[in-house]
ROVEX-320393 format. One record per residue (C-alpha): residue number from 1; x, y, z. Coordinates in Angstrom, 2 decimals. Example, Ala and Ser with C-alpha at 12.3 -4.5 7.8 and 13.67 -1.06 7.14 Angstrom:
// residues 2
+-----+---------+---------+---------+
|   i |      c1 |      c2 |      c3 |
+-----+---------+---------+---------+
|   1 |   12.30 |   -4.50 |    7.80 |
|   2 |   13.67 |   -1.06 |    7.14 |
+-----+---------+---------+---------+
END
This chain:
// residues 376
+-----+---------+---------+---------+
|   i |      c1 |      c2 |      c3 |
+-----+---------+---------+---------+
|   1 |    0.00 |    0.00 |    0.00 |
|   2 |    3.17 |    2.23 |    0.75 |
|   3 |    5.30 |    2.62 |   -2.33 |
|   4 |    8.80 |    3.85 |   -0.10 |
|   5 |   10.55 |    1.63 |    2.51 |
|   6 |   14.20 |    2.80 |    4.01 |
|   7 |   15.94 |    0.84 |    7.11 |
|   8 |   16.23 |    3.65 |    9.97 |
|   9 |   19.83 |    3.30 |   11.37 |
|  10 |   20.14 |    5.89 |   14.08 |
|  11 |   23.94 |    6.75 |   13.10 |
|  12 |   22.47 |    7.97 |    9.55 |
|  13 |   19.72 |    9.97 |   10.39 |
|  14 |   20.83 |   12.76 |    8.79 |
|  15 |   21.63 |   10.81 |    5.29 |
|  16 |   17.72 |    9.26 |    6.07 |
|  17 |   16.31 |   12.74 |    6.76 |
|  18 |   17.80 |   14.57 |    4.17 |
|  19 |   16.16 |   11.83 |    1.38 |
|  20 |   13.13 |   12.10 |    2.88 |
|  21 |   11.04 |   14.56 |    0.38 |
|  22 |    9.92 |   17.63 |    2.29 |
|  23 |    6.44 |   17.31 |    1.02 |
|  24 |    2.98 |   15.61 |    2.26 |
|  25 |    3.12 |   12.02 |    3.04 |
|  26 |    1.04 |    9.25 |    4.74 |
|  27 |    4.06 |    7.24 |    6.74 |
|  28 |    4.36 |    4.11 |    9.11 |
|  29 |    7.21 |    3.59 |   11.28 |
|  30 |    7.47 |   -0.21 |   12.73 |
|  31 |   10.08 |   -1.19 |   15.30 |
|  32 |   11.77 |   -4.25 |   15.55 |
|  33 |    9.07 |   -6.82 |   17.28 |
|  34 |    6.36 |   -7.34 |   14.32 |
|  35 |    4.00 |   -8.20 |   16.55 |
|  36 |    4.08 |   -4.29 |   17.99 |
|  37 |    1.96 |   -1.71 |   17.19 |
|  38 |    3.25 |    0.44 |   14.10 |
|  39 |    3.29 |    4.05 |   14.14 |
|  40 |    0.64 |    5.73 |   11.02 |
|  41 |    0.35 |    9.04 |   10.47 |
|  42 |    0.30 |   11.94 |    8.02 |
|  43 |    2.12 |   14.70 |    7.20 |
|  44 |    2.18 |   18.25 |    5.42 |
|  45 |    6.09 |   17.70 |    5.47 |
|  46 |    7.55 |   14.22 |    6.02 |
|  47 |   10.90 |   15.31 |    6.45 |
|  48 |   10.07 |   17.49 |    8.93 |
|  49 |    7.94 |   14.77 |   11.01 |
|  50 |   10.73 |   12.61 |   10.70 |
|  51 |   13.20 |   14.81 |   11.71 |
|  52 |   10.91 |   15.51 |   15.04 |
|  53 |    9.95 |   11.59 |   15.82 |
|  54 |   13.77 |   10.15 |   15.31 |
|  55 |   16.17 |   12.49 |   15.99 |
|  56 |   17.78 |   12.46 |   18.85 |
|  57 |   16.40 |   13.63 |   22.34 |
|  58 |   17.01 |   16.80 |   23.76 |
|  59 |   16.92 |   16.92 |   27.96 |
|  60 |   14.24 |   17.61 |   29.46 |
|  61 |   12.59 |   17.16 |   26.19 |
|  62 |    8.65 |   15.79 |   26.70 |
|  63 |    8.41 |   15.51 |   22.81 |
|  64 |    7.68 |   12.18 |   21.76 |
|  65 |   10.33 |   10.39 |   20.33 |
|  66 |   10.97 |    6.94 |   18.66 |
|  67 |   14.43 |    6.90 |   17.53 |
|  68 |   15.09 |    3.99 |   20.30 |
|  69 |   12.16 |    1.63 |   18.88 |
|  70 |   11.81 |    2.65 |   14.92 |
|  71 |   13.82 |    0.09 |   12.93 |
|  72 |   12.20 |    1.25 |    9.45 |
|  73 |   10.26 |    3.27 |    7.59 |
|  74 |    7.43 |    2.94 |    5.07 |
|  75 |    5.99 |    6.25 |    2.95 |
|  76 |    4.15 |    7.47 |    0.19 |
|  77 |    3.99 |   10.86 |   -1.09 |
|  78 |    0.64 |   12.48 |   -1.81 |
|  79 |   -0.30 |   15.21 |   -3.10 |
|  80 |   -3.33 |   16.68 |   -2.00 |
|  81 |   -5.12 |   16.25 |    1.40 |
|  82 |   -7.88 |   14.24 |    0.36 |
|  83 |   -5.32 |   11.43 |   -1.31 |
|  84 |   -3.59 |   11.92 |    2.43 |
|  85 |   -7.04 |   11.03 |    4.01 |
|  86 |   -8.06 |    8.15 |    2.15 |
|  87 |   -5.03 |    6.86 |    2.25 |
|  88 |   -4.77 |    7.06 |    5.57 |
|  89 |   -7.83 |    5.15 |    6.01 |
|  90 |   -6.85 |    2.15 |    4.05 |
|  91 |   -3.21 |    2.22 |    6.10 |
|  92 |   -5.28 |    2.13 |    9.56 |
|  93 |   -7.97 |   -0.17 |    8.41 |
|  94 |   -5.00 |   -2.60 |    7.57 |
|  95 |   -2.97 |   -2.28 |   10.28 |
|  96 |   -5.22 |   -1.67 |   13.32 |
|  97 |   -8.54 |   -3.81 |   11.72 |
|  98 |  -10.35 |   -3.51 |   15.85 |
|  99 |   -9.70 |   -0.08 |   16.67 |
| 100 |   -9.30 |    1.96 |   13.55 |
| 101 |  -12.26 |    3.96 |   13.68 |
| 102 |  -12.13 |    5.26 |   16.92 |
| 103 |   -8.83 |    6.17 |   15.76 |
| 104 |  -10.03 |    7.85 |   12.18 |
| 105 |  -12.71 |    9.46 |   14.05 |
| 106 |  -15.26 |    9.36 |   11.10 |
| 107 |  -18.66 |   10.62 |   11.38 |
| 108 |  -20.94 |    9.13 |    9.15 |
| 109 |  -22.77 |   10.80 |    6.69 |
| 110 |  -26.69 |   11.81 |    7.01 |
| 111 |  -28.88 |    9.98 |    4.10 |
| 112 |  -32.62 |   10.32 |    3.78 |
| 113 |  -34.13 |    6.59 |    4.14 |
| 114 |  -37.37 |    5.03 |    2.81 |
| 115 |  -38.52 |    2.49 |    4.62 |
| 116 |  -39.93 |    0.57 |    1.54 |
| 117 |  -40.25 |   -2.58 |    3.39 |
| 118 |  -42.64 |   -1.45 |    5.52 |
| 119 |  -46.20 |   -2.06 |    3.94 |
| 120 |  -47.06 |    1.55 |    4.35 |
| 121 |  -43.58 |    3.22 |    3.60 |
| 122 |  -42.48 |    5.95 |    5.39 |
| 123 |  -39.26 |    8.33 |    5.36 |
| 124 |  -36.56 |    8.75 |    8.19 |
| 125 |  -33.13 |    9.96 |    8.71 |
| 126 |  -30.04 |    8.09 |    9.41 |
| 127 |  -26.38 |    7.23 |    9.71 |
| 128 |  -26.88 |    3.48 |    9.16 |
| 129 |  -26.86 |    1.69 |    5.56 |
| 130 |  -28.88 |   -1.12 |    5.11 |
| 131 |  -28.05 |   -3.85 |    1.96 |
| 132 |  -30.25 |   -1.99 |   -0.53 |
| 133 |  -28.47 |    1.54 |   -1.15 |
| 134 |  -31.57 |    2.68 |   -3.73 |
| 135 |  -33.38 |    3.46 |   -0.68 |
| 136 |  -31.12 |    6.08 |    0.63 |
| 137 |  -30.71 |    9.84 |   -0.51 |
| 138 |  -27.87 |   11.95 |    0.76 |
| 139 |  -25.46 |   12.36 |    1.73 |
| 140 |  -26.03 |   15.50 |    3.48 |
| 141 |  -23.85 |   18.14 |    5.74 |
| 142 |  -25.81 |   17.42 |    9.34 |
| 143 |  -28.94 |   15.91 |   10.37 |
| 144 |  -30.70 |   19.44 |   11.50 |
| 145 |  -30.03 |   19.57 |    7.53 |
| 146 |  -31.77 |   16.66 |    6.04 |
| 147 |  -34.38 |   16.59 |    8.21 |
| 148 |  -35.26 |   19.64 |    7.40 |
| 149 |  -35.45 |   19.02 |    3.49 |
| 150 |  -36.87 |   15.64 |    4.42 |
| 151 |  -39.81 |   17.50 |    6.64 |
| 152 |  -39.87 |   20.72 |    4.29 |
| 153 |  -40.21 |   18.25 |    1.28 |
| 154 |  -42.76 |   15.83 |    2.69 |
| 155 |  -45.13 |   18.95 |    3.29 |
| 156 |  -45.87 |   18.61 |   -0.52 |
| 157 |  -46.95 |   14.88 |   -0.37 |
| 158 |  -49.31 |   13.35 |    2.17 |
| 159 |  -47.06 |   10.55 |    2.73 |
| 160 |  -47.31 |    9.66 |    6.72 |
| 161 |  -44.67 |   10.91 |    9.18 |
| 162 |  -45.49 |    8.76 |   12.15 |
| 163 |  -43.45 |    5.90 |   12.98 |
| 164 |  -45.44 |    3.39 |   14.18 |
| 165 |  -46.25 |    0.20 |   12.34 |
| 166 |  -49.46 |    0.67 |   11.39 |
| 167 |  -52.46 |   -2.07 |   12.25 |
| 168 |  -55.06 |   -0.40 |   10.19 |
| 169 |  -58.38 |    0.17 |   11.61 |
| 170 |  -61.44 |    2.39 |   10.56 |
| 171 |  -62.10 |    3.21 |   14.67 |
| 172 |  -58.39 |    4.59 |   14.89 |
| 173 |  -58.90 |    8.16 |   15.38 |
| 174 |  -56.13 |    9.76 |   13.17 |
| 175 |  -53.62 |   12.28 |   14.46 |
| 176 |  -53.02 |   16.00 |   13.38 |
| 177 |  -51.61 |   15.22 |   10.07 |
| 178 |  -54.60 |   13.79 |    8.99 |
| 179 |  -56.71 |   16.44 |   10.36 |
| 180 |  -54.79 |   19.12 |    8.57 |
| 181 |  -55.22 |   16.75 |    5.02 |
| 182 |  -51.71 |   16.23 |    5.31 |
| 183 |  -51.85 |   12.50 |    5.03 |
| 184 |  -53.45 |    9.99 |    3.60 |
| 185 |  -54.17 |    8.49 |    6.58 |
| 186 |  -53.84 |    4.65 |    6.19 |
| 187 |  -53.92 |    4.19 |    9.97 |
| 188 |  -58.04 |    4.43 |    9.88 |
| 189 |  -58.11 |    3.52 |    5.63 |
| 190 |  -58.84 |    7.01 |    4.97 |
| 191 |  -57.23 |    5.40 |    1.88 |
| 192 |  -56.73 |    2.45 |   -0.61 |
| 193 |  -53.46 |    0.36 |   -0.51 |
| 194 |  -53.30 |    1.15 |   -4.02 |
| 195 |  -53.63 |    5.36 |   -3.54 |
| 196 |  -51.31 |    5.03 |   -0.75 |
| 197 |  -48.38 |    3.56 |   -2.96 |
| 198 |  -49.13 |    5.88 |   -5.90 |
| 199 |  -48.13 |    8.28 |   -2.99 |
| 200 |  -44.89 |    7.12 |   -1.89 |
| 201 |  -44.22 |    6.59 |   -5.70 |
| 202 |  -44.35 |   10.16 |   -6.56 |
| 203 |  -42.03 |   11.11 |   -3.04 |
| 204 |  -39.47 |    8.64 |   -4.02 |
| 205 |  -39.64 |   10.07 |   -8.21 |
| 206 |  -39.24 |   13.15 |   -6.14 |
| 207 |  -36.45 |   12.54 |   -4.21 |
| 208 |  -34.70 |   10.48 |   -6.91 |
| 209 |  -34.86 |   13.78 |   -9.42 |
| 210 |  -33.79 |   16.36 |   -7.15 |
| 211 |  -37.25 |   17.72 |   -7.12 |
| 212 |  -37.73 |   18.05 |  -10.58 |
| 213 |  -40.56 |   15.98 |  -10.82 |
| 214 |  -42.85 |   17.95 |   -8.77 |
| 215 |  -41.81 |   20.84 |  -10.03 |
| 216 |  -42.60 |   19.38 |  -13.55 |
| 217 |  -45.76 |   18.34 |  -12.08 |
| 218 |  -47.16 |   21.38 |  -10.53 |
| 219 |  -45.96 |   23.27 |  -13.87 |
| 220 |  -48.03 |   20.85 |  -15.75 |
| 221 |  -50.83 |   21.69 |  -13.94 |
| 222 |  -50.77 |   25.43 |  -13.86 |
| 223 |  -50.65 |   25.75 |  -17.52 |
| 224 |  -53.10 |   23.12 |  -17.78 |
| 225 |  -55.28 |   25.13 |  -15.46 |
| 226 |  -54.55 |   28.51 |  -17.63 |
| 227 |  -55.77 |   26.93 |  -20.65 |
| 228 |  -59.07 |   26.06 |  -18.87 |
| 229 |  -59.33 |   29.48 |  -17.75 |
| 230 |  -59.13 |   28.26 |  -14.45 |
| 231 |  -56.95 |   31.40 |  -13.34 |
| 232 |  -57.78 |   31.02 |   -9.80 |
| 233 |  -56.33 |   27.31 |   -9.58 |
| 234 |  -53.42 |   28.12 |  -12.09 |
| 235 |  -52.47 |   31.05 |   -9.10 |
| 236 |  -52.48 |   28.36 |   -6.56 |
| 237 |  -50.07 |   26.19 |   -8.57 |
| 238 |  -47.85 |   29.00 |   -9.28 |
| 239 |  -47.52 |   29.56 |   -5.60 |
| 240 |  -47.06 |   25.60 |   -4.87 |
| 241 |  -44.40 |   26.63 |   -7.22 |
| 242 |  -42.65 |   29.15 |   -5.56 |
| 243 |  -42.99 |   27.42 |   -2.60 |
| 244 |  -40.91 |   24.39 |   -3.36 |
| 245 |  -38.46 |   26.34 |   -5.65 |
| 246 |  -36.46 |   27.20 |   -2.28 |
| 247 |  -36.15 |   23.85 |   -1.02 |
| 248 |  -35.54 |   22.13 |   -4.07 |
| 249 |  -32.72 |   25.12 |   -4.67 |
| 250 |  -31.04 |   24.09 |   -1.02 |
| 251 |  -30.49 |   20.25 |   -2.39 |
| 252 |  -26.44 |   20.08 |   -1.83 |
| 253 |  -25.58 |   18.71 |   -5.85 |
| 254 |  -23.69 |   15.82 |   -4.64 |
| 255 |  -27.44 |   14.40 |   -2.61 |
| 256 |  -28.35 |   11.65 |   -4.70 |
| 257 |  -29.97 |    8.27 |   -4.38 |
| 258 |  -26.98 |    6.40 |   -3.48 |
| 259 |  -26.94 |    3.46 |   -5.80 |
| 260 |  -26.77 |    6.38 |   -8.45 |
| 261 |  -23.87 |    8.56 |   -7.37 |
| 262 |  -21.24 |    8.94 |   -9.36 |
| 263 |  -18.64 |   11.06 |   -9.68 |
| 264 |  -14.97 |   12.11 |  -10.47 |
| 265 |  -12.70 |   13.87 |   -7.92 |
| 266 |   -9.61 |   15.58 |   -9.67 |
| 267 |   -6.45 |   16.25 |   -7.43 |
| 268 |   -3.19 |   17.73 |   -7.38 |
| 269 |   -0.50 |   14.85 |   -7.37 |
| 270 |    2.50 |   14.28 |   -6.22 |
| 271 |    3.91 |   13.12 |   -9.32 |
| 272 |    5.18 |   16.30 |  -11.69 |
| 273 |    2.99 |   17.02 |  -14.62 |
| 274 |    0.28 |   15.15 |  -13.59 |
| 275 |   -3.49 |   14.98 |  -11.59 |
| 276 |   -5.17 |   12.22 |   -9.83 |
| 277 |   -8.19 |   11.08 |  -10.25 |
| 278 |  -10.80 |    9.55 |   -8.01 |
| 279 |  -13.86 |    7.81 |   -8.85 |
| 280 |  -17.22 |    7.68 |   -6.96 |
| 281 |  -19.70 |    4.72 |   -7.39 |
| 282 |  -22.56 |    3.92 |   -5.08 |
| 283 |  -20.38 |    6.14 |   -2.76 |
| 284 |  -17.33 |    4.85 |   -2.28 |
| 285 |  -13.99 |    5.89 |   -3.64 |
| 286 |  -11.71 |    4.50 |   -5.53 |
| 287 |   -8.49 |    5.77 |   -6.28 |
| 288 |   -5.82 |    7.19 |   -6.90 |
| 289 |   -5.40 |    7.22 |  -11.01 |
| 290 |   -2.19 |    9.05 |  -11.66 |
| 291 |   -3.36 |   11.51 |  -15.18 |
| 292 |   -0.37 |   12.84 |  -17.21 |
| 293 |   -1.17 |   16.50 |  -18.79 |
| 294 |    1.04 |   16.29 |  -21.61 |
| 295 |   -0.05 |   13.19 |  -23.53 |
| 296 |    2.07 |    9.84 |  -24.27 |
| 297 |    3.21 |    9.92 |  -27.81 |
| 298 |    0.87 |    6.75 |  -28.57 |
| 299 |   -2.23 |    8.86 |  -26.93 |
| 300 |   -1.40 |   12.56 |  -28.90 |
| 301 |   -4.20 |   11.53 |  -31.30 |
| 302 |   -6.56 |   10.92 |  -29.02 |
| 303 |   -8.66 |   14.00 |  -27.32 |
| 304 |   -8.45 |   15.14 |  -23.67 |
| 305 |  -11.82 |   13.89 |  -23.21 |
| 306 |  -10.99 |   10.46 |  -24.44 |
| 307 |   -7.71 |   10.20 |  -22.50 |
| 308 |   -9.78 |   11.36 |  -19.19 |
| 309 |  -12.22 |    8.16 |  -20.13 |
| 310 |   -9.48 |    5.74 |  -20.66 |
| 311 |   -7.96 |    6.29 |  -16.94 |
| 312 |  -11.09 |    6.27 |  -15.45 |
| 313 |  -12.07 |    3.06 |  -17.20 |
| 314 |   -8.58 |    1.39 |  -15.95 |
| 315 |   -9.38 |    2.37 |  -12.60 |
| 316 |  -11.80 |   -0.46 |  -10.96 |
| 317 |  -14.89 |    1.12 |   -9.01 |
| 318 |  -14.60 |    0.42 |   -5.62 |
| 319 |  -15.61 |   -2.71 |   -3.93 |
| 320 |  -16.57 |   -2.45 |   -0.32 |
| 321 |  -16.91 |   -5.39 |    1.64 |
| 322 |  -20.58 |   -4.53 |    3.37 |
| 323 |  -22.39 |   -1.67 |    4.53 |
| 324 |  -20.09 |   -0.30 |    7.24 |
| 325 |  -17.35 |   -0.20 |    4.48 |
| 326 |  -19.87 |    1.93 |    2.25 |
| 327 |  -20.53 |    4.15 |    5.35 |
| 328 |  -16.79 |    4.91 |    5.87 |
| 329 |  -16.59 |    5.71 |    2.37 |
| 330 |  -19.15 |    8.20 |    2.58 |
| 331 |  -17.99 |    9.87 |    5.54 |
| 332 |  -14.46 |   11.00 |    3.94 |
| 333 |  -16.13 |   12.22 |    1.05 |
| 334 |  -19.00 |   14.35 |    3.34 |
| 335 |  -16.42 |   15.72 |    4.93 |
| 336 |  -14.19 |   16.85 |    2.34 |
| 337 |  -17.09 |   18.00 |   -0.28 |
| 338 |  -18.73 |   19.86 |    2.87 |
| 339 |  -15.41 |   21.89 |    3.31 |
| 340 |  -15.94 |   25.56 |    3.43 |
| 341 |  -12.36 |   25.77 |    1.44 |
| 342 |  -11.87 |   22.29 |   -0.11 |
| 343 |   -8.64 |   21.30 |   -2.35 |
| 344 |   -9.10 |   19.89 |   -5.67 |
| 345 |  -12.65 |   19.69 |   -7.90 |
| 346 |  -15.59 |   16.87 |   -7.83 |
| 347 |  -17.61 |   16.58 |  -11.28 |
| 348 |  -20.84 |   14.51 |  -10.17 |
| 349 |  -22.64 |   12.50 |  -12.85 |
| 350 |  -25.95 |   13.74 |  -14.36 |
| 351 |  -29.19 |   11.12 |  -13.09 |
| 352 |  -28.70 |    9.44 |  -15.94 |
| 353 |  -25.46 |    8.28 |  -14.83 |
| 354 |  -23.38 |   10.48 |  -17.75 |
| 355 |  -20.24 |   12.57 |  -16.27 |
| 356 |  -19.74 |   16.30 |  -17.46 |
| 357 |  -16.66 |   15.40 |  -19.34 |
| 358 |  -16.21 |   18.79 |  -20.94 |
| 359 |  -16.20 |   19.98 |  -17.74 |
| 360 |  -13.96 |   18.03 |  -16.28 |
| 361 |  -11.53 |   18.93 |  -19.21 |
| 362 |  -11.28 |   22.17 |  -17.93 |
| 363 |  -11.17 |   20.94 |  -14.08 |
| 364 |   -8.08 |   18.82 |  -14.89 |
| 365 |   -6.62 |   22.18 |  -16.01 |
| 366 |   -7.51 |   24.18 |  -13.21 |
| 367 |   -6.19 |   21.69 |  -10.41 |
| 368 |   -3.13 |   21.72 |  -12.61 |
| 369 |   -2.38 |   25.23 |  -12.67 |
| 370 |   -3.87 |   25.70 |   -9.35 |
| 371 |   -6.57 |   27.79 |  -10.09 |
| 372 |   -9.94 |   27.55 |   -8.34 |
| 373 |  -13.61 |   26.92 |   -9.84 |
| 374 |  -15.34 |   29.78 |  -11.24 |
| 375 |  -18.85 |   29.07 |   -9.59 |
| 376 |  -21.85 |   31.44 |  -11.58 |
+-----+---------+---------+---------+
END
């Protein structure tokens, strides 16, 4: 997993130190019992860390310091601070398999669930991924923020927000969303089976379009009402419009149903003259691809575009091993997409599943160069 490896001989540390680059790095330092616990870390500056873990103690020095124990030293350059994250995380899933998320620290991402097992589906926040990923949506910055789109969305449908399992029964007496007409009310039949899933059918279209099908909806219905003459019902759609314009604009673009997101993540790398690229699938990264800028001379026929395709297609997608794996996944890339000042660029597929490959053209030029995104 670590491309660099150097024996650690106290009496040339300063030969060790001064080949170390001076540049970010994800590092392990193992003593000489291989049954010990190794040292993982990263760094902004490896030679610097180096120099402070294995040179030699000053008095009265309460610095830690492992020049006594470390008998090697395993590295690998990277080049932005997301590649130094996930990296990271693979290292300490490897090394220290039982404890390696209280050491990571990961807090996993909010996702919008719909309980479609349950015979009268219902919608709920949570943390936790079950086995089928098409029922989650997210993933989002906090939960105060996806339960509020969940809530301010739901307020369009009359999909029930209880969370009972429901014994249906005429004599039931209902509770205040069913008073205000806000449900369907399946707890007392105040509906069909059948109406009731033509409900939750239209919240999950909902969710799974970013909105856009209710807002296609409602638009439908306006103009059909203006043709009718109907001018008093087309005003109430156009203000069912401009109510849910607001919270279908405050949908982060990387929320998606989860077995559908896909994306690519373009970094600076370590290597000169060249990006990296990650690749999102279902949610989970995989990566790095190491992109030249200047093409091979067997590739200068081929457009940037079609260069861009080619790494991405040697690249396998990622293949966690359960839901936990997918959760940690998710986690690293909520945190680093919810940045307020994030390194590097992420180009998320369309919902058809088609990356913006123009676009990412001109992102793979911009990381280069170091430039940022011009956002409109």
């Amino acid at each position: 997993m670590l491309t660099e490896r150097v024996e650690f001989v106290p009496e040339l540390d300063a030969e060790i130190f001064a080949a170390a680059p001076a540049a970010p790095a994800v590092f392990l330092l193992r003593g000489a019992d291989a049954s010990a616990e190794p040292y993982v870390s990263k760094t902004a500056n490896l030679r610097r860390r180096l120099q402070r873990l294995l040179s030699a103690p000053t008095e009265q020095s309460k610095k830690l310091n492992l020049r006594a124990l470390v008998r090697s030293i395993e590295f690998s350059a990277t080049g932005s601070d997301f590649e130094s994250t996930f990296l990271l995380y693979r290292l300490l899933r490897t090394e220290f398999p039982k404890t390696y998320a209280k050491r990571l620290r990961l807090r996993f991402a909010p996702l919008v669930k719909m309980h479609a097992d349950n015979p009268f589906p219902r919608a709920s926040v949570t943390t936790r991924v079950g086995r089928d990923i098409s029922r989650y949506y997210g993933p989002f910055l906090s939960r105060v923020v996806a339960e509020k789109f969940m809530n301010d969305s739901l307020d369009f449908f009359k999909m029930r927000r209880c969370v009972d399992d429901l014994n249906p029964d005429p004599k039931f007496p209902g509770c205040i969303y069913s008073e205000m007409k806000m449900c369907l009310a399946p707890c007392f039949k105040g509906c069909s089976d059948e109406e009731y899933a033509g409900e939750v059918a239209r919240v999950e279209s909902y969710f799974e379009s970013g909105g856009d099908s209710l807002v296609r909806e409602i638009s439908a219905q306006r103009e059909a009402a203006s043709a009718n003459l109907e001018f008093e019902n087309a005003a109430a759609h156009h203000a069912r419009l401009d109510k849910v314009a607001p919270v279908v604009s405050s949908l982060p673009e990387i929320v998606r149903r989860l077995d559908q997101l896909r994306a690519l993540i373009v970094q600076t790398s370590a290597m000169p003259e060249c990006v990296n690229l990650f690749r999102v699938d279902a949610g989970c990264v995989a990566g790095p691809a190491t992109f030249a800028i200047s093409a091979p001379d067997h590739t200068k026929t081929q457009s940037m575009e079609a260069r861009v395709d080619e790494a991405l297609a040697s690249l396998p997608p990622a293949s966690p091993r359960g839901a936990l794996e997918t959760m940690e996944h998710l986690a690293i890339l909520k945190r680093w997409f919810y940045r307020s000042s994030r390194g590097g660029e992420i180009f998320i597929a369309d919902r058809k599943g088609v990356l913006p490959m123009r676009r990412i053209v001109r992102g793979v030029s911009r990381v280069y160069r170091g430039e940022k995104e011009m956002v409109n």
